[in-house]
NUKEPA-574328 format. One record per atom (N, C-alpha, C, CB): residue in one letter; x, y, z. Coordinates in steps of 0.1 Angstrom, whole numbers, plus 5000, padded with zeros to 4 digits. Glycine has a CB too. Layout:
N
AXYZ/...
//
This chain:
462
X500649975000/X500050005000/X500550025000/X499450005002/X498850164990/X499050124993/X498450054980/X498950125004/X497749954975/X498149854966/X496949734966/X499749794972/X497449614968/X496649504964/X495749474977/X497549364959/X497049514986/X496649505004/X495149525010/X497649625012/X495049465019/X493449495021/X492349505015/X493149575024/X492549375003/X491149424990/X490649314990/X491649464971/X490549184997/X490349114995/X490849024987/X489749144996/X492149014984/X492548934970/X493748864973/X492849044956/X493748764972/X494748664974/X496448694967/X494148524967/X497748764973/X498548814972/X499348744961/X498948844983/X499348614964/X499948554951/X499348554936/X500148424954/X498048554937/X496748534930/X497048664919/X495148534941/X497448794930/X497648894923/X498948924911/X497648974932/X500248844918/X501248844912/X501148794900/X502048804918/X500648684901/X500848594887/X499448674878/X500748374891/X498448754880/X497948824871/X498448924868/X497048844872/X499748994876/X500349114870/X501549064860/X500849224883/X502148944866/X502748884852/X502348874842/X503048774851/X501348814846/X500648754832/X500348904820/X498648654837/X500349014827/X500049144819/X501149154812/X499849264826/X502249204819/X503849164814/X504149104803/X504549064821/X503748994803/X503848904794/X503348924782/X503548814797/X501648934784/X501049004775/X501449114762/X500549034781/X502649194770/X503249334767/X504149254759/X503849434780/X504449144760/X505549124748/X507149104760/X505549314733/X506949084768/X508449134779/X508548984790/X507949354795/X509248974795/X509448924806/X508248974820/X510848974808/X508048944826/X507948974838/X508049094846/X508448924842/X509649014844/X510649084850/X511749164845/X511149004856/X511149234834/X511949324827/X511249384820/X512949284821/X511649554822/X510949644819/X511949754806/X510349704835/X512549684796/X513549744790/X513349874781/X514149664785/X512349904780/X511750024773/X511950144784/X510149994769/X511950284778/X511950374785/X510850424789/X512350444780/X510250574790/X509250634789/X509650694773/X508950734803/X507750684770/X507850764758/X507950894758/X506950744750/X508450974750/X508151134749/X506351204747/X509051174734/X506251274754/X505351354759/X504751444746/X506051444771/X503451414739/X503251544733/X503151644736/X502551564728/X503051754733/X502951894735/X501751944737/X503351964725/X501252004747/X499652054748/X499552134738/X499252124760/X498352134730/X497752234718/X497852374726/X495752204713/X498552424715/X498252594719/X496752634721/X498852704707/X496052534714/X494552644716/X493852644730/X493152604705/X494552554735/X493952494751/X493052364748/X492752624760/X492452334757/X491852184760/X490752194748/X491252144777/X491452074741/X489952024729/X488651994736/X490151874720/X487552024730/X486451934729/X485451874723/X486051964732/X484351814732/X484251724721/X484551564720/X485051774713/X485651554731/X486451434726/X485851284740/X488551484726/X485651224737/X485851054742/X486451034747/X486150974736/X486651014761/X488050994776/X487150854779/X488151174795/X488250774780/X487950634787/X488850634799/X488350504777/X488450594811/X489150664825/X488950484831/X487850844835/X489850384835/X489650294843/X489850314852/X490050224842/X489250244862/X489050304879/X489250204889/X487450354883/X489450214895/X489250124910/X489350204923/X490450004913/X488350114935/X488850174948/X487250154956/X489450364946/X485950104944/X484350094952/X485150004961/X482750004943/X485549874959/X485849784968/X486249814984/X486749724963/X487149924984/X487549994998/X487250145006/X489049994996/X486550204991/X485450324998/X484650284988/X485650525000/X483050254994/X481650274988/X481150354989/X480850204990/X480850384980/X480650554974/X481350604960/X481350664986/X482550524960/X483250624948/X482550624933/X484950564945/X481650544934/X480950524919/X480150614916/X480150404916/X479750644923/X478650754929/X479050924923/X478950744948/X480750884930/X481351004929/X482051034917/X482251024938/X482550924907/X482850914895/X482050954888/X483050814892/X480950884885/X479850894878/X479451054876/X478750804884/X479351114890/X478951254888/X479551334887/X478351284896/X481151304887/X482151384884/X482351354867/X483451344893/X482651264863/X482351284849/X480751334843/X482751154845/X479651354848/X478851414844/X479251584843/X477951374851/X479451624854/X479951774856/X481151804846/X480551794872/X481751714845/X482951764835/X482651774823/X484051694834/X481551674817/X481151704807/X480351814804/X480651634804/X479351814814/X478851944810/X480052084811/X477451974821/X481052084819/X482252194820/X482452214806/X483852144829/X483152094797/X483952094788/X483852024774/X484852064793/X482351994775/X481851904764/X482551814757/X481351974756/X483851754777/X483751634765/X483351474775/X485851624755/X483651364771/X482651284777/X483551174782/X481451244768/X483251144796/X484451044802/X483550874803/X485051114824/X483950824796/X483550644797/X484350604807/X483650544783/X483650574824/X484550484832/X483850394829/X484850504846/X485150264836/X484950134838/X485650064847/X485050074829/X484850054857/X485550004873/X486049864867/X484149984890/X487549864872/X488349764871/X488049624884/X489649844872/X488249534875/X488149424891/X489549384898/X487449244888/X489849384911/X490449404922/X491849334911/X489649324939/X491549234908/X492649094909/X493249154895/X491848904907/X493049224880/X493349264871/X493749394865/X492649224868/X494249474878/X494049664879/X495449654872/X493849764900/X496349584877/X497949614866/X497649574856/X499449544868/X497449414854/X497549354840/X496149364830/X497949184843/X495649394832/X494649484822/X495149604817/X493349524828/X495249674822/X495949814818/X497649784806/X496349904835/X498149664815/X499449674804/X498849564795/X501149624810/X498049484790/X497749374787/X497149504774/X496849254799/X496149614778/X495449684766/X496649774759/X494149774771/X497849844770/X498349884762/X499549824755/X498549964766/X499949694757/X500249614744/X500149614731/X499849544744/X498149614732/X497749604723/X497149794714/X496749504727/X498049824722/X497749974716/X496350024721/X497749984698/X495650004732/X494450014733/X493650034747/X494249904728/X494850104754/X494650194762/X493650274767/X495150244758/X493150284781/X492450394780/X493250554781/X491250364789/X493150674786/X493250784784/X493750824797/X492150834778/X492950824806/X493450814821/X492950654832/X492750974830/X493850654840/X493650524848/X494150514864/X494450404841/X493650424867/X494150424882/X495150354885/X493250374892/X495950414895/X497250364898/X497250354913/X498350454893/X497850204916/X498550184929/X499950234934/X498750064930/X500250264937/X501950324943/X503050244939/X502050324960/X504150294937/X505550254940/X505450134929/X505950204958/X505849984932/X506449944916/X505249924911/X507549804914/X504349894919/X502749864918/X502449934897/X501650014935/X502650074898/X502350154887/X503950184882/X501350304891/X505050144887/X506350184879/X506950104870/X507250204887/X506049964868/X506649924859/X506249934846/X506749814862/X504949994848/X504250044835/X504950174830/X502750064838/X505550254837/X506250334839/X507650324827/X506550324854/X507950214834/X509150144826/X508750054813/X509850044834/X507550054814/X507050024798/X506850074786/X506349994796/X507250224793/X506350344784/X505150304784/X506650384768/X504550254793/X502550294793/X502350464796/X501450184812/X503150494804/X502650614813/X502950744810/X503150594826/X502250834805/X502850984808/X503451044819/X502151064806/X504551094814/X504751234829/X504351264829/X505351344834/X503451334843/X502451454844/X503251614840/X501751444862/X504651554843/X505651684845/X504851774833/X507651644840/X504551714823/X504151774812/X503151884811/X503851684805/X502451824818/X500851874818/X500351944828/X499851764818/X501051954845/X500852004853/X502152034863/X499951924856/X501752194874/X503052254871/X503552224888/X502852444864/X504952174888/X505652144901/X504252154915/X507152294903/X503752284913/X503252314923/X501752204927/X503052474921/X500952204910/X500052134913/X500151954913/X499152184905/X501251944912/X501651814913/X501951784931/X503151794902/X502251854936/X502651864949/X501351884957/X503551984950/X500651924957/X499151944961/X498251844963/X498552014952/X498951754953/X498151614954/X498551494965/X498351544940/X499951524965/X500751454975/X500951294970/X499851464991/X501551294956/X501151144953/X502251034959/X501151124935/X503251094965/X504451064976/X505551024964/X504050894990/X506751014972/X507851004965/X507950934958/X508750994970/X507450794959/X507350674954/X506650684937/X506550594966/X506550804931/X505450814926/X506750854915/X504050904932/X507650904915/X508850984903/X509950874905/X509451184909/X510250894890/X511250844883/X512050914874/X510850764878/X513550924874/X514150974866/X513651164869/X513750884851/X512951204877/X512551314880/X511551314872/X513451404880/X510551224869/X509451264865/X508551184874/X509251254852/X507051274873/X506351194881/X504751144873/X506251274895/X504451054880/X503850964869/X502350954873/X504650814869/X501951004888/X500650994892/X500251144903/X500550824900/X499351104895/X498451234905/X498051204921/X496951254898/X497951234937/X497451174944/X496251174945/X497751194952/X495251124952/X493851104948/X493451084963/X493450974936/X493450954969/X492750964987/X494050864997/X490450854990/X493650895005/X494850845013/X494350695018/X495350945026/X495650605017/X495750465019/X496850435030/X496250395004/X497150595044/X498350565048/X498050435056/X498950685056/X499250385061/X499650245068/X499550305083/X501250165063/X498950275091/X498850325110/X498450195115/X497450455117/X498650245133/X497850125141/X497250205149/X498550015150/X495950135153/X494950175157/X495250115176/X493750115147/X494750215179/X494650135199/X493650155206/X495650185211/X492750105216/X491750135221/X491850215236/X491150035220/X491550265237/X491750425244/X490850315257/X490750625233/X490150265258/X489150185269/X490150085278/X487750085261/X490949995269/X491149905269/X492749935280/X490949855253/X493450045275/X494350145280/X494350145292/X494150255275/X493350255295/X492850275310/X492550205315/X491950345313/X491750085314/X491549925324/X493149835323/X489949795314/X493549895313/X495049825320/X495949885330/X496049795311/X495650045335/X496650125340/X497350175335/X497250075347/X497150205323/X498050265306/X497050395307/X497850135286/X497650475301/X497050635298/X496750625284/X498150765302/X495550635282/X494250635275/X495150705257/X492850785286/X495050795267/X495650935255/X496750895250/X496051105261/X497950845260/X499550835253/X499450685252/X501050895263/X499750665238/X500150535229/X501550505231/X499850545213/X502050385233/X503550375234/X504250415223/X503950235236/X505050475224/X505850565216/X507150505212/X506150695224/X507950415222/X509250305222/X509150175220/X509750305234/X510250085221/X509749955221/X509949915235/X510549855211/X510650005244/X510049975259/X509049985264/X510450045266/X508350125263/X506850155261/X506050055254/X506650275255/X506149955245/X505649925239/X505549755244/X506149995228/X506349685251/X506149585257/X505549615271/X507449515258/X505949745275/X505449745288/X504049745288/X505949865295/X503449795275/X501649785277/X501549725270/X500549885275/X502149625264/X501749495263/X501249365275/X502649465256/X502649405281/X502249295298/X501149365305/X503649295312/X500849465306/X500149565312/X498449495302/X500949755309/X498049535290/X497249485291/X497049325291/X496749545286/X498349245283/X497749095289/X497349085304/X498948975288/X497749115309/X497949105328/X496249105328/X498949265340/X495749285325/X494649305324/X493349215316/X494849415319/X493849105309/X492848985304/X492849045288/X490948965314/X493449145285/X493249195270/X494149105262/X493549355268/X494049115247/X494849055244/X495649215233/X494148885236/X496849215236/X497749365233/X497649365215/X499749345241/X497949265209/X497649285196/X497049155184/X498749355193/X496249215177/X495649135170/X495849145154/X494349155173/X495749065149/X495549045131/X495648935128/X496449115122/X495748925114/X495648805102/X496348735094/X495148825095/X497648685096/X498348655087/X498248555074/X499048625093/X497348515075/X497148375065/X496948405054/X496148285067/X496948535049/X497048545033/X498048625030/X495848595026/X498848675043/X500148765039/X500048925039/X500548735024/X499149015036/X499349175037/X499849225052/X497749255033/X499549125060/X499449165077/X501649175080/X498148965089/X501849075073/X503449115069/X504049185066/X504049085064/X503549225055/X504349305044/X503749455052/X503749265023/X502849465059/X502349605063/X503649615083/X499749585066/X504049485088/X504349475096/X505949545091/X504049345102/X506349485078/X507649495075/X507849605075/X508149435064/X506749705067/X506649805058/X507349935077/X504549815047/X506349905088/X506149975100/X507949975105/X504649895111/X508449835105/X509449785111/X511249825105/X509049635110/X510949745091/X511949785087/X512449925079/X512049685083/X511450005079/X511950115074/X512750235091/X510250185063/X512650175101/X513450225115/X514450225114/X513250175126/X515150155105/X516750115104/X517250185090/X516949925102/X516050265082/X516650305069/X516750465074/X515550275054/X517750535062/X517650655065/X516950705051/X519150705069/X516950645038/X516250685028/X515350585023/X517150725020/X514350595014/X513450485008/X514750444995/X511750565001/X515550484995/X516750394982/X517350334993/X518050494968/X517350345003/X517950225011/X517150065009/X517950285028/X515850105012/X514850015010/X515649904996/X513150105006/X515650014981/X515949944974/X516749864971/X515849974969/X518149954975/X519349874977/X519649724986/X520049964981/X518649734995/X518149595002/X517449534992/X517249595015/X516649584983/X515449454974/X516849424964/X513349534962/X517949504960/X518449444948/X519849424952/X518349524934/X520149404967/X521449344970/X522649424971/X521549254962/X522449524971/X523549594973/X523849674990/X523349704962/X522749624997/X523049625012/X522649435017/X521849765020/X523149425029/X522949305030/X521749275041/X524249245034/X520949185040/X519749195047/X520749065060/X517949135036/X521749015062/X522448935070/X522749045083/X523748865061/X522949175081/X523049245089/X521949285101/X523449325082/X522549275114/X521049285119/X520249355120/X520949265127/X520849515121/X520049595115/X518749605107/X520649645111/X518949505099/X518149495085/X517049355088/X519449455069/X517349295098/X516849165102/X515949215114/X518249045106/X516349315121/X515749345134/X514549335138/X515949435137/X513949415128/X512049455129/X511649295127/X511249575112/X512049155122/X511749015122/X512348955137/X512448935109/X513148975142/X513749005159/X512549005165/X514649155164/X512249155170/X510949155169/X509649125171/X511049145166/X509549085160/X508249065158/X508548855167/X507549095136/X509448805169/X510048715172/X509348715187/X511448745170/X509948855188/X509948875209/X508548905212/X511249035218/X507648975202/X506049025203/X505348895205/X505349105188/X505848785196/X504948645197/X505548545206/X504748575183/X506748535215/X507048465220/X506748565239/X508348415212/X506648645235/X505648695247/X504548695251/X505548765249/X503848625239/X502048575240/X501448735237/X501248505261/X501848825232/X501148955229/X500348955213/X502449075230/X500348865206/X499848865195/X498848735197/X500948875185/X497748725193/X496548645192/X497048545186/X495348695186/X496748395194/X497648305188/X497448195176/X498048255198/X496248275168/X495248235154/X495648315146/X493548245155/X496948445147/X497048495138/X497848405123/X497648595144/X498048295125/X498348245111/X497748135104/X499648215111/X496648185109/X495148075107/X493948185103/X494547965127/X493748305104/X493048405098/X493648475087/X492748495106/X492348555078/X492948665072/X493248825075/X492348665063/X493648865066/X494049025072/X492649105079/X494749135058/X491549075071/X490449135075/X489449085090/X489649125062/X489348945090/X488748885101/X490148975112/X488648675099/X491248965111/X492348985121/X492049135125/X493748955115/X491349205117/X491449355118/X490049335129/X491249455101/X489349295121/X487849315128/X487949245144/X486549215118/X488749215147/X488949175161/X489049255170/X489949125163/X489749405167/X490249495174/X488549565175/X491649585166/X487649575159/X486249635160/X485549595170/X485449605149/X485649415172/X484549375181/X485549365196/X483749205174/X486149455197/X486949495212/X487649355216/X485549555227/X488249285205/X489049185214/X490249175215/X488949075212/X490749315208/X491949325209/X492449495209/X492449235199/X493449485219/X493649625225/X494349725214/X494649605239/X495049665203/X496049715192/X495749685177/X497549645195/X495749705166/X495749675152/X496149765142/X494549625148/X497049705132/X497349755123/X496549775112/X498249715121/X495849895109/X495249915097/X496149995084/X494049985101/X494950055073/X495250155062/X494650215061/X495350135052/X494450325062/X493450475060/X492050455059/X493850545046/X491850335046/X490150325040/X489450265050/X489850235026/X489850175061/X489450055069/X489050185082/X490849905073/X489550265084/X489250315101/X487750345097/X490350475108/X487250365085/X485550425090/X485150275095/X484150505075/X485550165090/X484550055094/X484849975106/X484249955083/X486250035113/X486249975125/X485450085135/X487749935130/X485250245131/X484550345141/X482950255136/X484750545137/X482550215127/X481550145130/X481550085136/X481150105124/X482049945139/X481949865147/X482049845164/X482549815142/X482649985164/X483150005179/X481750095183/X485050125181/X480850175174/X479450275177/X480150415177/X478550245195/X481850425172/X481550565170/X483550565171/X480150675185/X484250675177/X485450715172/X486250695188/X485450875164/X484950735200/X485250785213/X486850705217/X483950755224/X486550545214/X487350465219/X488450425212/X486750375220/X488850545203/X489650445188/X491150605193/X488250455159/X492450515195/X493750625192/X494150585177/X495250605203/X494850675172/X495650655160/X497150635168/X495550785148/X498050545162/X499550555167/X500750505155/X499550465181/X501650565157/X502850535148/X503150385153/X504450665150/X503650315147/X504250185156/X505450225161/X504550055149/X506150165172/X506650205184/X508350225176/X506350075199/X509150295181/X510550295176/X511150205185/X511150435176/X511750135176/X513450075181/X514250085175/X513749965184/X514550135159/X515850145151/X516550295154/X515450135134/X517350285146/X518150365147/X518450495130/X519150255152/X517650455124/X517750505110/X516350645108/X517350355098/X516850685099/X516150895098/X514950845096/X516551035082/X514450745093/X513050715087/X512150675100/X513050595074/X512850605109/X512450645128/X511450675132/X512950755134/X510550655137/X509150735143/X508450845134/X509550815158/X508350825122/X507450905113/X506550845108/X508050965103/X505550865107/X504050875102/X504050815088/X503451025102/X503550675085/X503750605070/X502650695059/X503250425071/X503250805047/X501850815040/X501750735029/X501550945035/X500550685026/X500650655013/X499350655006/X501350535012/X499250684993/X497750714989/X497450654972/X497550904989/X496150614968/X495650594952/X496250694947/X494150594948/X496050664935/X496550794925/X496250734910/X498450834928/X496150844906/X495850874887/X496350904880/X495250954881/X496550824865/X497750894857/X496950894840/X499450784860/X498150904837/X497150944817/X498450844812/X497251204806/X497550774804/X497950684795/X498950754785/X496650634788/X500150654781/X501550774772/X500650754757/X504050694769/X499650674755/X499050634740/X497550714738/X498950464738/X497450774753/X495950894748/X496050944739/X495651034755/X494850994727/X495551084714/X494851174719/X495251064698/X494151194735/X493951324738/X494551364752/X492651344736/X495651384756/X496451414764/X496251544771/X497351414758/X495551644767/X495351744770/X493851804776/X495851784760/X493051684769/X491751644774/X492051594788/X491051544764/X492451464787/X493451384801/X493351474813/X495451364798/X494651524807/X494951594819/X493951664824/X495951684817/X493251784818/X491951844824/X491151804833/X491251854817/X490651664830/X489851574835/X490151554849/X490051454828/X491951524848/X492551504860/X492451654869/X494051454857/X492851764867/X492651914869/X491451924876/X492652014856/X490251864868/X488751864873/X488951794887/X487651774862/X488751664887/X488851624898/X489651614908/X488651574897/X490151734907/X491151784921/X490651904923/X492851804921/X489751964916/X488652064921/X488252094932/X487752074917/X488952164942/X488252184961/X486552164959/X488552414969/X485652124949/X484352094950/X484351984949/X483552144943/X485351904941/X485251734936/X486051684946/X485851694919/X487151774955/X487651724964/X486751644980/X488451824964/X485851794979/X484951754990/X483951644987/X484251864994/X483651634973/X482451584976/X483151444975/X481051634967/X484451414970/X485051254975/X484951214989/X486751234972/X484951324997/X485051265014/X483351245018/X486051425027/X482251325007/X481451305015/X480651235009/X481051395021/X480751164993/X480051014991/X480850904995/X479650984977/X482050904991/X482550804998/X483550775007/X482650754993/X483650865019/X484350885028/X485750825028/X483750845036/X486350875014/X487850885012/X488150995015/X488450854999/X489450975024/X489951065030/X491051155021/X490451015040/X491051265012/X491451305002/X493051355005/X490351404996/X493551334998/X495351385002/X495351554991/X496951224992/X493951614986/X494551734985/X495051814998/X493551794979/X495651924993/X495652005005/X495052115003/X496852025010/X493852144995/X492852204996/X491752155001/X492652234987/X491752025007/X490551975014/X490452045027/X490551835015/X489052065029/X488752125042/X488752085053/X487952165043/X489652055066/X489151915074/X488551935081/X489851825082/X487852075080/X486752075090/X485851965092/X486052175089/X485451955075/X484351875077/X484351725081/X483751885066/X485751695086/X486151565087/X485151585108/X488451525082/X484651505110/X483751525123/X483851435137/X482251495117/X484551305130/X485251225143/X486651265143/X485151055142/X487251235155/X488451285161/X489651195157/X488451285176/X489451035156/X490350955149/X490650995132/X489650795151/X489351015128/X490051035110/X490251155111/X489051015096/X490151315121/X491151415121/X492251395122/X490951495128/X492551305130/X494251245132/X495051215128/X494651175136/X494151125119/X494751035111/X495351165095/X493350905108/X494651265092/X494351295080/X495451415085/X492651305075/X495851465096/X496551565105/X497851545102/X496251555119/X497851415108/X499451305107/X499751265099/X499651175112/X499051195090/X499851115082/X499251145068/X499850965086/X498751265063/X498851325050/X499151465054/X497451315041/X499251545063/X499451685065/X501151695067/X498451735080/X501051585080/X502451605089/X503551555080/X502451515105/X504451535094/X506151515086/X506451335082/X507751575101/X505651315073/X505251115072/X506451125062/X503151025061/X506651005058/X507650885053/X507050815042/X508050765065/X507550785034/X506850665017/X506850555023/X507850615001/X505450445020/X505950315027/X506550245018/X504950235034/X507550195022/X508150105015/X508149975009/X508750095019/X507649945016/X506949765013/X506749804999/X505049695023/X506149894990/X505849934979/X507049904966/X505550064982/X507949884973/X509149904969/X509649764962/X509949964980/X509049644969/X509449504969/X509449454956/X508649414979/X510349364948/X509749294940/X509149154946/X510749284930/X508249074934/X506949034935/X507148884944/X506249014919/X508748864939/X509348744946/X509848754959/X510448694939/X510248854962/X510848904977/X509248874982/X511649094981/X507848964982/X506748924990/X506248804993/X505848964986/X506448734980/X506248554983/X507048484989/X506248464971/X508548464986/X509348384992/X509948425003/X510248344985/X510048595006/X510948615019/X509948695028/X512448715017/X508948835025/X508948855034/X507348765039/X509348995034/X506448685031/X505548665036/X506348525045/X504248655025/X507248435040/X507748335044/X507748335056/X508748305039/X509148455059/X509848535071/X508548545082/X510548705065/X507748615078/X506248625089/X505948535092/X505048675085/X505148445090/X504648275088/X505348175100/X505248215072/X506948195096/X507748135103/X508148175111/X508548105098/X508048275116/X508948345130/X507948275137/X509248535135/X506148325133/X505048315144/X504548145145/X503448435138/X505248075134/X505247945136/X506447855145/X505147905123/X507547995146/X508847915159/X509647845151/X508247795172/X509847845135/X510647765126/X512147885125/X509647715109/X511747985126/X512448125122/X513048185133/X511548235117/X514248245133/X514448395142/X514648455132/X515648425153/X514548595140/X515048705131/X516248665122/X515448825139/X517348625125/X518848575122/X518348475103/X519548425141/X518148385108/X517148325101/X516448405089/X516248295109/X515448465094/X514848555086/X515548635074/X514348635094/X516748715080/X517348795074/X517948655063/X518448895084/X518748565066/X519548495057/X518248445044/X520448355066/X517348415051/X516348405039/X516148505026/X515148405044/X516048625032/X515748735028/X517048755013/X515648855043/X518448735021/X519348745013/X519348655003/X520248755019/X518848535009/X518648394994/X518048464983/X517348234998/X516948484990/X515748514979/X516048664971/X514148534989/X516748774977/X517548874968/X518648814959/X518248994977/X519348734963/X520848714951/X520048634939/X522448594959/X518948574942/X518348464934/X517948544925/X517148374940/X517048644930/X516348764920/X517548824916/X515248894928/X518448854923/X519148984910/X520048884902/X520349134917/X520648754899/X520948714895/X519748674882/X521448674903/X518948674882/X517748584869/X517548754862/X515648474878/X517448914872/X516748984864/X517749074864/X515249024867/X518849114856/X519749234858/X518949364850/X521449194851/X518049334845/X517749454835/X516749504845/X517249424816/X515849484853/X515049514865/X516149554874/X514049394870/X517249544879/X518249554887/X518349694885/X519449464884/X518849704872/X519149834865/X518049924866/X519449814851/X516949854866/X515949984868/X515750044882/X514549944864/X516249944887/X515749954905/X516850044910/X515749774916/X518150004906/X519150124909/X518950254904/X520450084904/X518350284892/X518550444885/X516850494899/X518050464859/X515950404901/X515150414907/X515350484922/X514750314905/X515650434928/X517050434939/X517550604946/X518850354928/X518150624932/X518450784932/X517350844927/X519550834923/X515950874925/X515450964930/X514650964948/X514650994919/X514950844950/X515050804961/X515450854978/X515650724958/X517050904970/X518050934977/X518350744983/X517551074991/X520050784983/X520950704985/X521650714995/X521550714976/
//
């Protein structure tokens, strides 16, 4: 995220349909050897009309409402600019490889939805994708907040659209019946065992979730191991081997999560559920802690009858790296097809709906929390999604990285790495040497992805 995570969709299930697009494209997989194409030129006369925009979409699945909001946003734009947007909500499992699979075939739509980081960069590297650089200026590209993760080569490739950041949630009730203060969330990993014994003691169980289909990892890794990085190209230089994941530093956040489950602080069905039943635990008050993503907090304030009981919190620090106790953002986002023949139309479209009117009215059919920064938060009315929307799209947040992985590191190391620690086959120690199998394996089979991942890297910072 954020990505495939929390959609209900079986993580491997997804990989081998974003291959399978790849492939489609005429390429490897795992190689993306094309550039970006060059950018037409906007018409001097300004935005045509008139013209036919096919816009693919996703996101009903994780705010209901957005169809709602589509639909009537492309009505309004037509009438703005007489020209006419044909969406078509994408299904969960096919959001990459449809999109590269049509532009293969030259057949594209005009603008589309994009997941974060390699999620949309490899299309990037296909020339599917326009720079926006083109079409929209430093400032309004910034406005959107589509996070770092989003530029390549110094271009950037997606617009932001609503926020998907990565947090944990804590119950403010649950707190105070353990002798823990309500208000302050553990902040350390001292603090952070200490109300753990504090509420086991108290009969609570300190934290809950889902491992059995894998996002509950990769969101654990994403919280953990970025404490030890000082840049998100550090991240990379771990996925393509040019730092060593043997080091403990790099192994630690799997440490860890080691000492969380061999302390009885994690529910001991977490590798027998999924990410969603694991979440909903924390809804139906059985568990004092949980890791969510931005779209999920309205439906655990449902479940709880309202916000009163719900903290937002960073997960706790124990590294030692710049990326340290900051706030994970990460959000959807939109981009224009490099094979639109109306590009200038595109863009507009996109312009439209970042409109402080189309902005609001995203938060108030379908309570996506919008990463303009023309949104108003007044109208945001519970105290947890002010917090949330305060921190970790306003404040001083971090890219999440997990975004960063290739498709084989999620399968073989870091979902493995999770699985196994909480099954007692793993230590951290362990973990890490896995981690390094499974990188030399990959950069050895894909050097031309290697190569992308390094130029990638530096806009990163190094």
């Amino acid at each position: 995220m954020s990505s495939y995570r929390a959609r209900g969709l079986t993580r491997r299930d997804f990989l081998k349909m974003a291959g399978t697009g790849l492939a489609a494209a005429g390429m490897s997989p795992l190689l993306g050897a094309c550039g970006p194409k060059a950018a037409a030129t906007p018409a001097a006369g300004g935005v045509p009309t008139g013209q036919n925009l096919k816009f693919w979409w996703w996101g009903e699945t994780e705010a209901p409402g957005l169809q709602k909001w589509v639909d009537e946003t492309a009505a309004l734009y037509k009438t703005k600019s007489g020209n006419t947007i044909e969406s078509t909500l994408m299904d969960t499992a096919v959001v990459i490889s449809e999109f590269q699979t049509a532009s293969a075939a030259n057949a594209a739509p005009d603008n589309i939805f994009l997941w974060n980081g390699i999620y949309h960069m490899e299309s990037a590297w296909l020339g599917y994708l326009e720079p926006l650089d083109n079409f929209f200026s430093a400032e309004e590209i910034a406005a959107t907040k589509p996070t770092q993760l989003s530029v390549y080569e110094g271009q950037t490739y997606r617009l932001g659209w609503y926020s998907c950041a990565v947090l944990y949630l804590y119950n403010k009730d649950m707190f105070d019946k353990a002798a823990l203060d309500g208000n302050t969330p553990p902040a350390t990993w001292a603090d952070m065992l200490t109300a753990c014994d504090k509420l086991k003691t108290a009969g609570f169980t300190p934290i809950v979730g889902g491992l059995k289909d894998g996002p509950w990892g990769e969101w654990y890794m994403g919280h953990g191991l970025g404490q030890n990085l000082d840049t998100p190209g550090d991240a990379i230089n771990l996925f393509i081997g040019d730092l060593d994941w043997r080091e403990p530093r790099y192994y630690e956040h799997w440490t860890k999560l080691k000492e969380l489950w061999d302390a009885g602080f994690i529910n001991d069905d977490i590798n027998s559920i999924d990410l969603y039943p694991g979440i909903d635990l924390f809804g139906a008050e059985k568990g004092a802690m949980t890791a969510i993503v931005a779209p999920i907090l309205g439906k655990q304030i449902s479940l709880m009858g309202g916000s009163e009981k719900i903290g937002t919190m960073v997960f706790p620090t124990f590294g030692v790296g710049k990326l340290a106790g900051k706030p994970i953002a990460d959000c959807q986002g939109l981009g224009i097809s490099s094979q639109s023949k109306n590009k200038e139309a595109a863009a507009d479209f996109l312009r439209f709906a970042h409109d402080p009117e189309r902005v609001e009215a995203l938060w108030k059919m379908a309570s996506a929390i919008p990463n303009d920064v023309s949104f108003d938060t007044n109208l945001i009315e519970d105290a947890a999604t002010r917090e949330l929307r305060a921190k970790w799209v306003e404040g001083d947040t971090i890219p999440y990285i997990s975004n960063l992985m290739p498709g084989v590191f999620w399968t073989d190391a870091m979902f493995v790495n999770s699985q196994k620690i909480i099954s007692g086959e793993y230590t951290g120690e362990q973990a890490g040497q896995n981690a390094y199998d499974v990188t030399m394996k990959w950069k050895e089979q894909n050097p031309d992805l290697v190569e992308k991942y390094s130029t990638w890297a530096k806009d990163l910072g190094v």
